[in-house]
KEROSE-257583 format. One record per residue: residue in three letters; x, y, z of N, C-alpha, C in turn. Coordinates in steps of 0.05 Angstrom, whole numbers, plus 5000, padded with zeros to 4 digits. Example, Ala and Ser with C-alpha at 12.3 -4.5 7.8 and 13.67 -1.06 7.14 Angstrom:
! KEROSE-257583
TIZA,residuo,nx,ny,nz,cax,cay,caz,cx,cy,cz
TIZA,ALA,5264,4886,5156,5246,4910,5156,5264,4934,5156;
TIZA,SER,5257,4955,5142,5273,4979,5143,5258,5001,5157;
This chain:
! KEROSE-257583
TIZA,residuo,nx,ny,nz,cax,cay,caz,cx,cy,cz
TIZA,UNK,4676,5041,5109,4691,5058,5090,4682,5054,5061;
TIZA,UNK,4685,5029,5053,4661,5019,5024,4643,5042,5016;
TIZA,UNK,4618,5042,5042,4609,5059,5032,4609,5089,5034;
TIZA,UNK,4615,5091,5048,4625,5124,5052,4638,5126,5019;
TIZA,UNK,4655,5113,5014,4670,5121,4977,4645,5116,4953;
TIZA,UNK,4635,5097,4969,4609,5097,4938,4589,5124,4939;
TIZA,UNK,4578,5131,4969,4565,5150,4969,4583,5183,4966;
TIZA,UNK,4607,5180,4971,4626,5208,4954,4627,5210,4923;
TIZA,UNK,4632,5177,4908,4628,5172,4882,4607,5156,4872;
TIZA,UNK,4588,5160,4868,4564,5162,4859,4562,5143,4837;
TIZA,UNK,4577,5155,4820,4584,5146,4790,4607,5130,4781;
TIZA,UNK,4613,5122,4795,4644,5106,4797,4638,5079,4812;
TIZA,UNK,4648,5054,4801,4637,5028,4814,4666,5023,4830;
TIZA,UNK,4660,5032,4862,4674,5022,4877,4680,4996,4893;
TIZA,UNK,4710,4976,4888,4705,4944,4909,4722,4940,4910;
TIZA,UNK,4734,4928,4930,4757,4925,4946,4769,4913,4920;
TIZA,UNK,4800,4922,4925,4820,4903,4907,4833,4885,4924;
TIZA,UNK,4858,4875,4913,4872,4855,4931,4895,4874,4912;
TIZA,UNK,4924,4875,4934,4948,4883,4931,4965,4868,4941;
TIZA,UNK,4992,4879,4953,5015,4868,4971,5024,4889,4984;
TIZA,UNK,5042,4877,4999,5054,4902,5021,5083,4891,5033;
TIZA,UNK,5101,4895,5021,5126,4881,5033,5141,4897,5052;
TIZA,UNK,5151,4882,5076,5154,4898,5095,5179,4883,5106;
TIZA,UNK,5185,4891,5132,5205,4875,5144,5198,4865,5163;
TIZA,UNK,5210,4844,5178,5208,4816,5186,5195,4841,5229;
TIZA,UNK,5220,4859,5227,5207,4869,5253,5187,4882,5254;
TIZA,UNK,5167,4895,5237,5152,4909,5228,5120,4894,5239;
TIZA,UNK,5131,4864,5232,5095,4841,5219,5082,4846,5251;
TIZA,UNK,5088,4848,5268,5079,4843,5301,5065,4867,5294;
TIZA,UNK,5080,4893,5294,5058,4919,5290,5033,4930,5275;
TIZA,UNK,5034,4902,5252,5019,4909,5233,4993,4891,5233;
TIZA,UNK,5009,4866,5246,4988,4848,5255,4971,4861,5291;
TIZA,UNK,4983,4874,5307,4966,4896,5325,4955,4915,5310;
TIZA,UNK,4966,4933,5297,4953,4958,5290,4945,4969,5271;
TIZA,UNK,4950,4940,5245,4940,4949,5219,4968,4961,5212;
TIZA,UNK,4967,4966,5177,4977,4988,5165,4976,5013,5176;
TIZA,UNK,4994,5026,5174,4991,5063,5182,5013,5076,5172;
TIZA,UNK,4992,5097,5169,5012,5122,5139,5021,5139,5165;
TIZA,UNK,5054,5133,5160,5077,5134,5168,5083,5166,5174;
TIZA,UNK,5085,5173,5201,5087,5197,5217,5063,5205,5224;
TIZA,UNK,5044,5202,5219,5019,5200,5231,5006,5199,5257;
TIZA,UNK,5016,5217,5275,5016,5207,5301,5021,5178,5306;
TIZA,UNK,5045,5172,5301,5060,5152,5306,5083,5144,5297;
TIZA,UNK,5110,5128,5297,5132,5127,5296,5146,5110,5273;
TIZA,UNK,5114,5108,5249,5125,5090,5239,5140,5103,5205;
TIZA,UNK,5164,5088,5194,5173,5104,5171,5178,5090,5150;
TIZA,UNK,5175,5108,5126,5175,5099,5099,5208,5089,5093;
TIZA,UNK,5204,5058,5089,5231,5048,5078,5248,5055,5057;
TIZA,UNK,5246,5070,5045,5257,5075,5029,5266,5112,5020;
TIZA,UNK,5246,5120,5031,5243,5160,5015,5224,5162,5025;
TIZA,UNK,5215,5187,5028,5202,5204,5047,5178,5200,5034;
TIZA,UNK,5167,5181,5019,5148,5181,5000,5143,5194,4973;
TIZA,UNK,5151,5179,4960,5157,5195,4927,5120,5207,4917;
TIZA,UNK,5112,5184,4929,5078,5187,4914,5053,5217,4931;
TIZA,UNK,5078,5213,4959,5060,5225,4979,5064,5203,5001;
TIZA,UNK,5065,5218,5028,5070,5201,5055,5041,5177,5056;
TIZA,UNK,5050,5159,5054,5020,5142,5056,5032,5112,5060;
TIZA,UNK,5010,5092,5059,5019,5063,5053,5021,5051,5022;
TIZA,UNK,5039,5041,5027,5044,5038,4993,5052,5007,4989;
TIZA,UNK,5026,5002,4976,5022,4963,4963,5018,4963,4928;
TIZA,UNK,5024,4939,4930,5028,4943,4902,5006,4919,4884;
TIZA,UNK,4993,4923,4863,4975,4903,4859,4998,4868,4846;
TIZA,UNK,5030,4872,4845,5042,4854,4825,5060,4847,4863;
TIZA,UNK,5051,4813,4870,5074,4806,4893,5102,4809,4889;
TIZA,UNK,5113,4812,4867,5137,4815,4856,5152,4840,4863;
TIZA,UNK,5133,4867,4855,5135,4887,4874,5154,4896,4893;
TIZA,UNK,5126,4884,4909,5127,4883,4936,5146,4872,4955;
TIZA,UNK,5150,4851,4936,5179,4826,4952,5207,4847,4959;
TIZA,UNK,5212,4865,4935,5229,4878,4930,5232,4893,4961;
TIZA,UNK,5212,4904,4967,5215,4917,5001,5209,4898,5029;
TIZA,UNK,5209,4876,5024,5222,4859,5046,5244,4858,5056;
TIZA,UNK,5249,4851,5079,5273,4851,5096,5268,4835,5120;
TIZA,UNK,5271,4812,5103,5274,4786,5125,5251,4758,5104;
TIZA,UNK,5251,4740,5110,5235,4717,5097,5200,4723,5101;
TIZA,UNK,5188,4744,5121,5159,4737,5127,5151,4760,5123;
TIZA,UNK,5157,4777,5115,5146,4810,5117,5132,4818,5092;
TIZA,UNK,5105,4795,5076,5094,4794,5051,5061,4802,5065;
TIZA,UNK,5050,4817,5064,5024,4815,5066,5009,4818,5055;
TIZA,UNK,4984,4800,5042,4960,4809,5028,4940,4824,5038;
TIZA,UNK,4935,4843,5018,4920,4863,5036,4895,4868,5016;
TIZA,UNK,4871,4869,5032,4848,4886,5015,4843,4916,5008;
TIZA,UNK,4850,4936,4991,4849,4964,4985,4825,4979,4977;
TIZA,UNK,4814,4994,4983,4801,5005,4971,4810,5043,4961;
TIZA,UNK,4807,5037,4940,4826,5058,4919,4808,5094,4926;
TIZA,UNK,4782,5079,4924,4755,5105,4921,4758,5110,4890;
TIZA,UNK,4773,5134,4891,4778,5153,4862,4804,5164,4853;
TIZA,UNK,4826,5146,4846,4847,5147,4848,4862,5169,4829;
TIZA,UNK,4882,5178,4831,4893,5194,4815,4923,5186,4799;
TIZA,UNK,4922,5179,4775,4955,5170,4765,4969,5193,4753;
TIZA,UNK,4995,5184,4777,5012,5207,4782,5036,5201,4754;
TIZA,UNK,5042,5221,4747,5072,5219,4721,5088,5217,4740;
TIZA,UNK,5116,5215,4728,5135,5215,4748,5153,5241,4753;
TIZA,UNK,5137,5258,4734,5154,5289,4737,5131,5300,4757;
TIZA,UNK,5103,5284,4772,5095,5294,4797,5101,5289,4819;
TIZA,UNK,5122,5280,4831,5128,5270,4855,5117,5291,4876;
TIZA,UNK,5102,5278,4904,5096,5287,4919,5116,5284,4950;
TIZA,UNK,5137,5287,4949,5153,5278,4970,5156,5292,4996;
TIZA,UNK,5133,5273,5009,5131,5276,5043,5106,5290,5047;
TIZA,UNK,5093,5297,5023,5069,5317,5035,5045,5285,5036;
TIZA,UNK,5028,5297,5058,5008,5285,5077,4990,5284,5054;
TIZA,UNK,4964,5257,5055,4943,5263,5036,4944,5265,4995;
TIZA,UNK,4921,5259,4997,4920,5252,4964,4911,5287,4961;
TIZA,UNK,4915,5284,4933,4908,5312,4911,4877,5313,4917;
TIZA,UNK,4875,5342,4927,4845,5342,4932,4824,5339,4919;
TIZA,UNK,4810,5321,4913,4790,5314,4901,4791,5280,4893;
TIZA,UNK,4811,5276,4898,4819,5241,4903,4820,5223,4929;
TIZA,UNK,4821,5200,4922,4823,5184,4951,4849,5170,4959;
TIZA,UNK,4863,5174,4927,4887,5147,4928,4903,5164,4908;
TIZA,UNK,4932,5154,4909,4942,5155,4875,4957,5130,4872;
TIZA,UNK,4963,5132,4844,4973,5102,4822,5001,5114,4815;
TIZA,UNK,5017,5100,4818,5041,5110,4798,5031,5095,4771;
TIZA,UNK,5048,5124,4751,5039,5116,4723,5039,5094,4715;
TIZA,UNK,5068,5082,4727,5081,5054,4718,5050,5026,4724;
TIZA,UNK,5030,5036,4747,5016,5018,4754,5026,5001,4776;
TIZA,UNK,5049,5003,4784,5063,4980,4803,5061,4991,4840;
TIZA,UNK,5038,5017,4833,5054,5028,4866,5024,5041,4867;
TIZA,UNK,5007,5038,4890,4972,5045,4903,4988,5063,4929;
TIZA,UNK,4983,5082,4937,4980,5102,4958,4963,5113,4965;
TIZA,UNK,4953,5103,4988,4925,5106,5009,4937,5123,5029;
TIZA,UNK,4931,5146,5038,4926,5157,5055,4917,5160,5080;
TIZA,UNK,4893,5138,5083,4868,5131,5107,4883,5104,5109;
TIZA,UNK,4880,5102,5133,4891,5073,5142,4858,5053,5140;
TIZA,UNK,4838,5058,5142,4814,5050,5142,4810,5041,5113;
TIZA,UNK,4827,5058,5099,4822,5036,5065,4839,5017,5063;
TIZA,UNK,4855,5003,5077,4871,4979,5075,4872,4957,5099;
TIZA,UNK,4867,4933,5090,4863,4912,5111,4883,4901,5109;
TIZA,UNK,4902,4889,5124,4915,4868,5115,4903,4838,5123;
TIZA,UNK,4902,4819,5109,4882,4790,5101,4907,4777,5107;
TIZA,UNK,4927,4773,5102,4946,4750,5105,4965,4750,5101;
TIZA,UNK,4986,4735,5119,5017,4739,5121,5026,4718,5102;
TIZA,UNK,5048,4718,5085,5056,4710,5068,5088,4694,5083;
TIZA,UNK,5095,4679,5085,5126,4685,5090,5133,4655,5059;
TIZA,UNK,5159,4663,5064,5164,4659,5030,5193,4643,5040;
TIZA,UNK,5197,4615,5016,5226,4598,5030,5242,4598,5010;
TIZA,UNK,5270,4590,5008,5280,4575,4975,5262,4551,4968;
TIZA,UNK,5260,4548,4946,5256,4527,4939,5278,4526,4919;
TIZA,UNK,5293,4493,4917,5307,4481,4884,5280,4482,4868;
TIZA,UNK,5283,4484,4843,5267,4469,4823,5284,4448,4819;
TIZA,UNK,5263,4435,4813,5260,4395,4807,5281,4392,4778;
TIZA,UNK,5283,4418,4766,5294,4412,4738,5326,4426,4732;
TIZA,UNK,5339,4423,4757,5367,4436,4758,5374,4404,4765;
């Protein structure tokens, strides 16, 4: 997929980023089988929150902080590798809600804010590693 985006964008230096992906705790088994997958897609899987504000897709975020926020349960943190291609940053008076696919002539979009990547192709996101996350005290309470 790498290259398939460098040879669409020519002129644009395309390389994997690293993001997050917070998810819930029953979710990690499916994702660790089948990868990420943009949700209705010939398959059963759904957006936690809204029908997709950015556009129906997978949605990671480059800040783990993010991402934590859509967890549901202690292990549902994954690091993931993205590849963006040619992304498009959406305002927030563009909401795309529920429609399939990026704005044609793009590969991805950005919320303006920067905190939210929406991929469309399940082939531009890997997930690299499961995160699960504990309390800790700090030493200084």
């Amino acid at each position: 997929k790498l290259q398939e985006l460098r040879d669409k964008h020519p002129d644009m230096k395309i390389d994997p980023k690293l993001a997050w992906h917070g998810t819930s705790d029953a979710s990690i088994e499916g994702i660790r089988k089948n990868g990420l997958l943009v949700p209705g897609k010939n398959n059963d899987v759904a957006h936690a929150s809204d029908s997709g504000f950015w556009g129906k897709g997978i949605y990671v975020s480059p800040h783990a902080s993010y991402s934590i926020g859509y967890m549901r349960g202690r292990k549902g943190l994954f690091l993931v590798s993205v590849l963006l291609g040619k992304p498009l940053e959406l305002k927030i008076n563009e909401r795309r809600d529920g429609v399939y696919g990026a704005v044609q002539g793009y590969d991805s979009h950005i919320a303006q804010s920067g905190n939210e990547f929406v991929l469309f192709d399940e082939s531009q996101v890997l997930p690299c590693y499961l995160i699960e996350l504990s309390q800790c005290r700090s030493p200084y309470n």
